[in-house]
N, C-alpha and C positions, 0 to 999 in steps of 0.2 A: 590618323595619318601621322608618322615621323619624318624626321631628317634624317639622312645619308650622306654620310662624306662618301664622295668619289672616287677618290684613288688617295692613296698612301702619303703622295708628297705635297698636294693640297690642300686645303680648308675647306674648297668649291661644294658646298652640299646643295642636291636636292629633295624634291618631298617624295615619300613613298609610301604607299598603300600596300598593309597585307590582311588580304584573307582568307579565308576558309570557303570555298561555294559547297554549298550544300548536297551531299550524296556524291560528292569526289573524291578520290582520296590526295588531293595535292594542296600547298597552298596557290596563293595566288600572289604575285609581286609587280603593282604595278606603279613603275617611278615617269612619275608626272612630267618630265623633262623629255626633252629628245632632242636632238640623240645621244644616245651616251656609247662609247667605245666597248668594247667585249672588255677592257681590260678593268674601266668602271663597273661593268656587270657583274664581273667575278668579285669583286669589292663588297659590293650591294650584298651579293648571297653571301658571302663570309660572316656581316656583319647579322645579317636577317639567321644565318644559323647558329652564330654563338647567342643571339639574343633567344631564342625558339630552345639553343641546344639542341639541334640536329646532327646529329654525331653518334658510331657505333657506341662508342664508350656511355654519352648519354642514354642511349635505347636502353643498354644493359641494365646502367646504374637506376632507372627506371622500373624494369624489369623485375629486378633484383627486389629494390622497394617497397612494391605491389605484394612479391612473394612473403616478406615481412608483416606485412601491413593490410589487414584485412579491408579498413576504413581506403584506404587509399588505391585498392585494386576497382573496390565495387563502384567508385565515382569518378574511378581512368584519370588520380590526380597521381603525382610524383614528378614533375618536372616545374623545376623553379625557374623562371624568366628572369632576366638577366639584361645591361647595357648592352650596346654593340664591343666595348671596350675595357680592359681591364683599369684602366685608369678612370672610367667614367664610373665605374660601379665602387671604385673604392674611392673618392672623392664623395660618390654620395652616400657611403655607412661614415664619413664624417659629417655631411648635412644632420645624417639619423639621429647625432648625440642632443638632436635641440628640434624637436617636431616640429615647432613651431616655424622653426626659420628653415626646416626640411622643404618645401616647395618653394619658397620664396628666394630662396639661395640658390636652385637649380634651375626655377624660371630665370635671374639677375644671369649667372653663368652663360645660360643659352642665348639672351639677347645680349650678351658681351660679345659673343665669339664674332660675331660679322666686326666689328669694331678693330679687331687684333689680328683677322686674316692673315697669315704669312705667306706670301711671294716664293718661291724656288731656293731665292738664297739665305730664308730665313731671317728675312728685315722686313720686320714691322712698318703695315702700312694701313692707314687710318681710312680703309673706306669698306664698303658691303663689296662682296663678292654678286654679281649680277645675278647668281645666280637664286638667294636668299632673299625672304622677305624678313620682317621686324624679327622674325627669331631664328637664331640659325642652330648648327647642331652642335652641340656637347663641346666644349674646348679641348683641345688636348695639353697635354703636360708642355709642348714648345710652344704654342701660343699664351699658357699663362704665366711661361718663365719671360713672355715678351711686356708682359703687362703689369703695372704696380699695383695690387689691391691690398685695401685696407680695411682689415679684419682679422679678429683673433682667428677663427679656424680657417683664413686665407693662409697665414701664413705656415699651418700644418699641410695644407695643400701643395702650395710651396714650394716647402720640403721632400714631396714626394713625389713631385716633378724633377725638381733637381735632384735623388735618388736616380731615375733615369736617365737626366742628362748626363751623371757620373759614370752611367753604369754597373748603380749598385745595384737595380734595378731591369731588364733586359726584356724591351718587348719582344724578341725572339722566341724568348723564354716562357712566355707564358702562354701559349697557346700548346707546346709541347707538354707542359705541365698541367694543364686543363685535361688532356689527353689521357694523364697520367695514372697512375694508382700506387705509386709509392708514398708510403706515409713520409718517410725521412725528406723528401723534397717537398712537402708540403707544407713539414713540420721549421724546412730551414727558412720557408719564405716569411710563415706565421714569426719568427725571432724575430726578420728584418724588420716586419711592420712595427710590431714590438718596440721597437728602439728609437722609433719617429715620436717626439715629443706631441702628446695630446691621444695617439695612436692605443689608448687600454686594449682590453682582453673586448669588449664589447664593438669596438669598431674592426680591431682584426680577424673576429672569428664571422664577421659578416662577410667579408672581403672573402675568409677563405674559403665561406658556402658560396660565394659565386666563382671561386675556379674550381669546386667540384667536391669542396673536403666539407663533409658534415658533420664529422664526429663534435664537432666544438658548439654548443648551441650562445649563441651572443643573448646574454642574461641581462639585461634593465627592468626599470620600472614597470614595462611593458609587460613583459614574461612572468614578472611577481602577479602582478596584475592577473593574468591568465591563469594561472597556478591554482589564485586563490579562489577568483571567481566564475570565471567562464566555464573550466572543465573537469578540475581536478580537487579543489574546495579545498584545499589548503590552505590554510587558514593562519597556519602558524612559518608561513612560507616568506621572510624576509633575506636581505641583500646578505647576511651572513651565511645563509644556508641554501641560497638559491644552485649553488654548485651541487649540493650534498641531493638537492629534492630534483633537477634534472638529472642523474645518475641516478638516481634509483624510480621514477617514471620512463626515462627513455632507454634508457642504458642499454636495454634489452632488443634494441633497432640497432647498434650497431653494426654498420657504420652511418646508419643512416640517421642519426638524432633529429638532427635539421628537418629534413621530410617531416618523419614524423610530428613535429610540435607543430608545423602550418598545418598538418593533416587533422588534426583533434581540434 
């Protein structure tokens, strides 16, 4: 079961259930509340198809993938899940930089959010939305430019709230860019993250496999790890050369690198 924010200018979430029934071809969405407005509804599935990526663009780049990718046709895998939100999903590849504090940091976030609700005119007010139990959904970048936390990778968060609150940042913009298949607008967004202090090549090139750009595979510990031992026995595979040894195993999936390294 997840949370769902409701409409655009609120915090108000409920719980949602999706699944699959068996020998349909649909999914199934069903939000535990009622009643909710047609205009909550369309909210719901926007958010239920950017997390699924249900979208022509996604079928294609799926499509496409498969055609690449022999491993990944015969087990009907190529589509990467994903938050409801562009902000939820890149706040947590900064979680990613410390596994450790990766679930505990996104669980703390979620029982935050009821706490920071914002009201209509955007003043902070200190109670649950009625419509939340102990955890509510995902904060968004005005709810946590309402709130003071203290923590080193808060305050890269932050930062990247208030990048939107500036404007340098444009939720308009991202969903047409999700859309999209120009590398140059991919490539302009990959700079901005870039220039967010704490933001490396490994937290942006996460960020920018979830708006849809795979050519960049996000290299850590993790990845050497997998290089060396899981699939590829690489042995001589460390942080100097881990750019050199994914260019020449995946290179050859372009544009799809990303797919491919979950796919093996």
């Amino acid at each position: 079961m997840e949370k769902a924010v409701c409409n655009h200018d609120s915090s108000r979430s409920v719980p949602v259930t999706i699944s699959h029934p068996l020998n349909l071809p649909f999914l199934l969405i069903q939000v535990h509340h009622s009643p909710i407005s047609s205009a909550d509804e369309a909210v719901i599935l926007e958010q239920v198809g950017r997390m699924l990526r249900i979208s022509n663009k996604d079928e294609r780049d799926v499509m496409e993938c498969q055609e690449m990718h022999s491993s990944a046709r015969k087990n009907g895998l190529g589509r990467i899940f994903r938050s409801p939100s562009f902000f939820g999903n890149a706040v947590k590849s900064i979680l990613l930089c410390n596994c450790r504090f990766t679930g505990r940091g996104h669980q703390a976030l979620s029982l935050l959010q009821p706490k920071i609700a914002l009201d209509g005119n955007a003043r902070l007010k200190r109670k649950r939305s009625k419509c939340s139990d102990d955890i509510g959904n995902f904060p968004s970048w005005k709810e946590l430019l309402a709130w003071s936390l203290v923590h080193d990778k808060a305050a890269r968060i932050l930062q990247l709230a208030t990048m939107f609150a500036q404007g340098d940042l444009c939720e308009d913009h991202i969903p047409k860019l999700e859309q999209s298949s120009d590398p140059t607008s991919f490539e302009t967004l990959y700079q901005k993250l870039l220039k967010i202090k704490g933001f490396g090549p490994f937290v942006c090139s996460n960020i920018m496999m979830c708006v849809g750009f795979y050519q960049r595979i996000p290299s850590g510990s993790e990845t050497i790890r997998h290089l060396k031992q899981i699939v590829h026995g690489k042995q001589n595979c460390f942080k100097e050369t881990i750019g050199k040894d994914d260019e020449e195993i995946y290179g050859k999936y372009n544009p799809f690198q990303r797919h491919s390294l979950l796919n093996n």
